[in-house]
C-alpha positions in Angstrom: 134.0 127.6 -116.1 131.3 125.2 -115.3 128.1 125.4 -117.3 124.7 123.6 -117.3 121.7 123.6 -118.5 118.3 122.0 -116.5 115.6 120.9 -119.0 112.7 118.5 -119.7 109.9 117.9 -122.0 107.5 117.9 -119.4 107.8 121.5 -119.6 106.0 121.8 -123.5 102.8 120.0 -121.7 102.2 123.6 -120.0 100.7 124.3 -123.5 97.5 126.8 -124.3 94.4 125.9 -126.6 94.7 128.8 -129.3 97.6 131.1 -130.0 99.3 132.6 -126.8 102.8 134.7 -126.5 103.6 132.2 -123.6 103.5 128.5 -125.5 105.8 126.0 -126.1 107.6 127.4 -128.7 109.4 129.9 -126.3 111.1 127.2 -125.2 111.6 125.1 -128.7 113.5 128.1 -129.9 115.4 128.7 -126.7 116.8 125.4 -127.1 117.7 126.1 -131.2 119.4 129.1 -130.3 121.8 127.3 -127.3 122.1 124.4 -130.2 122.8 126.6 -132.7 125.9 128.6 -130.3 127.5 125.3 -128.9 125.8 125.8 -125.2 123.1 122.4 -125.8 126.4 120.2 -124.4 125.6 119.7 -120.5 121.9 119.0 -120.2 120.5 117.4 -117.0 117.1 116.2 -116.8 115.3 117.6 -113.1 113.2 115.5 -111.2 109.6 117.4 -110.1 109.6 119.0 -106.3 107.9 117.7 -103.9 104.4 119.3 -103.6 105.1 120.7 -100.0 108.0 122.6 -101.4 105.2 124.9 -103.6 104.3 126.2 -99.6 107.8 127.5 -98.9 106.5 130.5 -101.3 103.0 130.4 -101.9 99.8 129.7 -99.6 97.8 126.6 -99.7 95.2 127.9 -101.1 96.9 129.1 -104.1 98.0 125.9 -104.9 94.9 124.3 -104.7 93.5 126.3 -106.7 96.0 125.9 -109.8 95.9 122.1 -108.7 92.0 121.8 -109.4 91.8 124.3 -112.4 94.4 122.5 -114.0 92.2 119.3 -114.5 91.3 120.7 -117.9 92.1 123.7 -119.8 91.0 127.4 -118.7 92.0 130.6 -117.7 93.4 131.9 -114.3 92.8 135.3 -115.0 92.5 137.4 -118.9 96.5 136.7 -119.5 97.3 132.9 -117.5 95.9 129.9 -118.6 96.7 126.4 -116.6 96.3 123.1 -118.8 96.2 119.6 -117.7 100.1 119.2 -117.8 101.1 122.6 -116.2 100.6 121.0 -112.2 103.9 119.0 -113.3 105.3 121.7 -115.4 105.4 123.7 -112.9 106.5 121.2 -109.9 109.5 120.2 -112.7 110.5 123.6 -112.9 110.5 123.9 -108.8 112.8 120.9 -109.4 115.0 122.2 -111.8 115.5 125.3 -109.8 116.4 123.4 -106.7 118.5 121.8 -108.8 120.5 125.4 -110.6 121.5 126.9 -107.4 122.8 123.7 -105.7 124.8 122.7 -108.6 126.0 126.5 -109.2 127.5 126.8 -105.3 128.6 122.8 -106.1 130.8 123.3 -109.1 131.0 127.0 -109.1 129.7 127.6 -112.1 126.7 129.0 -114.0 123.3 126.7 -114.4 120.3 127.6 -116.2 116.9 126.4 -115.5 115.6 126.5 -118.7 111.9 126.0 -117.2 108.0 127.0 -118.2 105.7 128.0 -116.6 107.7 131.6 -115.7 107.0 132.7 -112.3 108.6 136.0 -111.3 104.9 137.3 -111.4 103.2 135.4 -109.2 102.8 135.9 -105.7 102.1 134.1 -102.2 98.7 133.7 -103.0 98.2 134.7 -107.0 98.5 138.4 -108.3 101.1 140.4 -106.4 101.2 144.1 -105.8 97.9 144.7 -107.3 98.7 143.6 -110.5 95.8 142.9 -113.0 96.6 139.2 -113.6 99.4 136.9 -113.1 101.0 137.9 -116.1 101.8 134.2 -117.9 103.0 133.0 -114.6 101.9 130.1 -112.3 104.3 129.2 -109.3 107.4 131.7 -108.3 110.3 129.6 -109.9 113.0 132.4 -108.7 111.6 133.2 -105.4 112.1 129.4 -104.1 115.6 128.9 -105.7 116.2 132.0 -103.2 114.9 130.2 -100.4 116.6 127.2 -101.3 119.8 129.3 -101.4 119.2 130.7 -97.8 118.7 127.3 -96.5 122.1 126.9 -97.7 124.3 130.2 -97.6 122.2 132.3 -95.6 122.1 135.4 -97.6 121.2 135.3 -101.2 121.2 137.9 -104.4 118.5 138.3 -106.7 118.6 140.3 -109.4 116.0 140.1 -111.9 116.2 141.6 -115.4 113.0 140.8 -117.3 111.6 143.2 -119.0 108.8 143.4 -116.2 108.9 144.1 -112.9 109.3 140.7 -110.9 106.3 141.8 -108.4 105.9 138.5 -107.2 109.6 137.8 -106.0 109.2 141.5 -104.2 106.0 140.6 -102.8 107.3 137.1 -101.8 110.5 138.4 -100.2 109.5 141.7 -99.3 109.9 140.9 -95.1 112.7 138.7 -96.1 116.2 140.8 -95.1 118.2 137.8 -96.1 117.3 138.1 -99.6 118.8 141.6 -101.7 116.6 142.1 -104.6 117.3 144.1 -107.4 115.1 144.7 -110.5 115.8 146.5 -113.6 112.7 147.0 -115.7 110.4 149.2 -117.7 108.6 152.2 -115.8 105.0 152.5 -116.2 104.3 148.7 -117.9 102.3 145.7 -116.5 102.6 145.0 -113.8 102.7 148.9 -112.5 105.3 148.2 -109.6 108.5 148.4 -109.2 109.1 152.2 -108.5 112.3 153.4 -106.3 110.6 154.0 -103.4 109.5 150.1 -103.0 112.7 149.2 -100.7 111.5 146.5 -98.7 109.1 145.6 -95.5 109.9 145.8 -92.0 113.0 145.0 -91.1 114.3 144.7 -94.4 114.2 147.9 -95.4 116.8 148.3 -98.5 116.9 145.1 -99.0 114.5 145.7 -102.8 116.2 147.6 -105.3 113.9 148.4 -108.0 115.6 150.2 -110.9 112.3 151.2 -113.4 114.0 152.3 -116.3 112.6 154.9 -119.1 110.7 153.7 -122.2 112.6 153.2 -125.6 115.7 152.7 -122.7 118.4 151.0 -125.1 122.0 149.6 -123.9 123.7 152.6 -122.6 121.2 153.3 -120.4 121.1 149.7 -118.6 124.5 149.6 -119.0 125.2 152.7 -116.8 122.5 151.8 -114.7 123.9 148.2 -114.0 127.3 150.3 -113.7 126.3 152.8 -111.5 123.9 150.4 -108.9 123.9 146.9 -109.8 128.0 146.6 -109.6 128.4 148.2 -106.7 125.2 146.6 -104.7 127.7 143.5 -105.8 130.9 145.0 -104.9 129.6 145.5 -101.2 127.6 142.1 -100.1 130.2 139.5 -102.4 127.2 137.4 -102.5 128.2 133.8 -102.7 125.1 133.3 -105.4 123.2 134.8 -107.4 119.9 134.1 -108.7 118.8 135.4 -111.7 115.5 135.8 -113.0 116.6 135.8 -116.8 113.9 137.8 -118.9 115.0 138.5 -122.8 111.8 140.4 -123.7 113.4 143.5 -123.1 115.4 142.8 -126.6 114.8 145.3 -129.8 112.3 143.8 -131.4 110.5 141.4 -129.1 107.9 143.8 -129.1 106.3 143.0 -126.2 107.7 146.5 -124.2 109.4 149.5 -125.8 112.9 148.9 -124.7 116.4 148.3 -127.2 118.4 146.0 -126.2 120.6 144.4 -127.7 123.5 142.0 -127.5 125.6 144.5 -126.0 123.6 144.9 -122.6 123.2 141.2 -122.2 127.2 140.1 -122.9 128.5 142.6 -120.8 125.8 141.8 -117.6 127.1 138.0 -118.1 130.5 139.3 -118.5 130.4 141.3 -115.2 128.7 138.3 -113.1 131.5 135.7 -114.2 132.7 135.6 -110.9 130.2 134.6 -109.0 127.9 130.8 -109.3 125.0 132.0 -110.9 121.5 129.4 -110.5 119.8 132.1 -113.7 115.9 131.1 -114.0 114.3 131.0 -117.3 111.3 134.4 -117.7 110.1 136.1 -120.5 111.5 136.5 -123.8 109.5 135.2 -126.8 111.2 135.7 -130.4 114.4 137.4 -131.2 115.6 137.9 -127.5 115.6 134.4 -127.3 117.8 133.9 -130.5 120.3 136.6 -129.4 120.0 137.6 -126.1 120.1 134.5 -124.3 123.5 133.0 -125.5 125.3 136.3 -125.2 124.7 136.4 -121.3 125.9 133.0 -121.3 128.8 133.5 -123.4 129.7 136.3 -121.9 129.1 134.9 -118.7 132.2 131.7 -119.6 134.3 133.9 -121.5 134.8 135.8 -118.3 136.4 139.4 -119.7 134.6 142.0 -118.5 135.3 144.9 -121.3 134.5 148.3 -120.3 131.6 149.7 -122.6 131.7 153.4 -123.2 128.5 154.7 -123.0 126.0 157.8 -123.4 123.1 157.2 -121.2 119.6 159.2 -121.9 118.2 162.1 -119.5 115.2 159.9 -118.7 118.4 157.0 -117.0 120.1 159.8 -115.6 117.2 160.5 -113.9 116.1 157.2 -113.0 119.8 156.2 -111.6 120.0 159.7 -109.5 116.4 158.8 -108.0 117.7 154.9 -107.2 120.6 156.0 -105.4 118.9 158.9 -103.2 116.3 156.4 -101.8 119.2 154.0 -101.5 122.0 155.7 -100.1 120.9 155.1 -96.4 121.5 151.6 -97.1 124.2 151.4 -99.6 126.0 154.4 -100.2 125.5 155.3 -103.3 
């Protein structure tokens, strides 16, 4: 199985002034942990996008804006700061997602962009959805490796397991019936979207698949959720890539939500993906998801057994998984 991993330094000069949860350390102790489990072995350095490829998902305007902010340090909004190296940050991390999905449908294997600044919160032109800020994130990383992949297959799989809702990507790719979202996330939480009825624009209806899970939701309940919808939402459109927005906040402990998860959730969703290239996009994840949860959806991704997990899922997933399928049965029998 062929395995890489897209990384530069450029991406610790996206750095903030004071204490922040979104700093370069995130990504220093990403990079111990795939030392640490044998996965720091096929590292390729990305070149920066072009700046005209930032337009293919977000509006000029946008752009300008974090272009001139980002001559010194300040804030976007309460949460996002932009610092005098996150214009090439960011442009890198464009780059390097370019970069995951055409080696992934090139060698057939899985690629991580291991990038900063995250970007499954930010939309065309800023905050998506109504959200209250950007949430950490500057330019969608995960919505243009999706249009990078239509470009080259035609029809493209997201599926986007941060923590958080990924209201940017929806808002992005809302119109856009070539590209099947699906989001698994925590109900009621920043960004406040995400909710089963959100299925798409015109035209595409059924083409977003949000999955807003219960607080204190542990593994059984993502595991029968991603059993019950994500498989089979697989099974039926044998994508010939996935994207992945890769969030590991969602990890007991992480403390950033209420969820518990733990390696169990995040081996068996690699496991169950094996087959197919994978271009998965660095998100959230700031402490112990980072040092667990990241290798074991890699690992579990290469070792390539999917082991059936026996599990007792809550009332609150039962419910949330029942409500999924009703909005979504016109589209996908469920």
């Amino acid at each position: 199985m062929r395995f890489g991993v897209l990384y530069s330094p450029v991406f610790l000069e996206h750095k903030p002034r004071d204490y922040h949860p979104e700093n370069p350390g995130r990504l220093e102790r990403a990079v111990g942990s795939l030392k640490r489990t044998g996965l720091w072995e096929n590292v390729i350095g990305p070149k920066p996008a072009q700046e005209e490829e930032l337009l293919k998902v977000h509006s000029e305007d946008y752009v300008e804006l974090v272009k001139s902010l980002g001559k010194e340090f300040t804030y976007i909004d309460p949460d996002t700061y932009v610092s005098p190296g996150t214009f090439k940050a960011a442009l890198t991390a464009f780059g390097a997602s370019r970069m995951a999905v055409e080696l992934a449908l090139e060698k057939r294997g899985l690629y991580l962009a291991l990038v900063r600044p995250p970007g499954h919160h930010a939309g065309k032109s800023g905050r998506a959805f109504n959200a209250p800020t950007l949430g950490f994130c500057i330019f969608n990383n995960a919505a243009y490796a999706a249009k990078v992949a239509e470009e080259k297959i035609g029809k493209v799989l997201v599926i986007d397991f941060d923590a958080h809702h990924g209201n940017g990507t929806q808002e992005i790719l809302w119109n856009d019936d070539r590209a099947v979202h699906i989001d698994l996330h925590e109900r009621d939480i920043y960004p406040m979207s995400g909710y089963e009825y959100e299925v798409g624009g015109k035209d595409a209806e059924g083409t977003k698949i949000n999955i807003p899970m219960p607080h204190y939701a542990g593994d059984d309940d993502y595991v029968y959720a991603w059993d019950e919808i994500v498989l089979p939402v697989i099974a039926q459109l044998r994508p010939k890539l996935i994207v992945v927005s890769a969030g590991f906040d969602g990890f007991l402990g992480e403390n950033l939500t209420t969820l518990r998860l733990s390696e169990v959730f995040f081996a068996y969703a690699g496991s169950t993906l094996s087959r197919y290239p994978l271009a998965v996009i660095f998100e959230g994840g700031y402490s112990i998801g980072l040092d667990k949860g990241l290798p074991v959806f890699i690992r579990g991704y290469l070792s390539g057994e999917i082991r059936e997990v026996p599990v007792t899922p809550s009332y609150g997933a039962l419910t949330t998984v029942s409500a999924v399928k009703e909005v979504q049965r016109q589209w996908w029998g469920l």
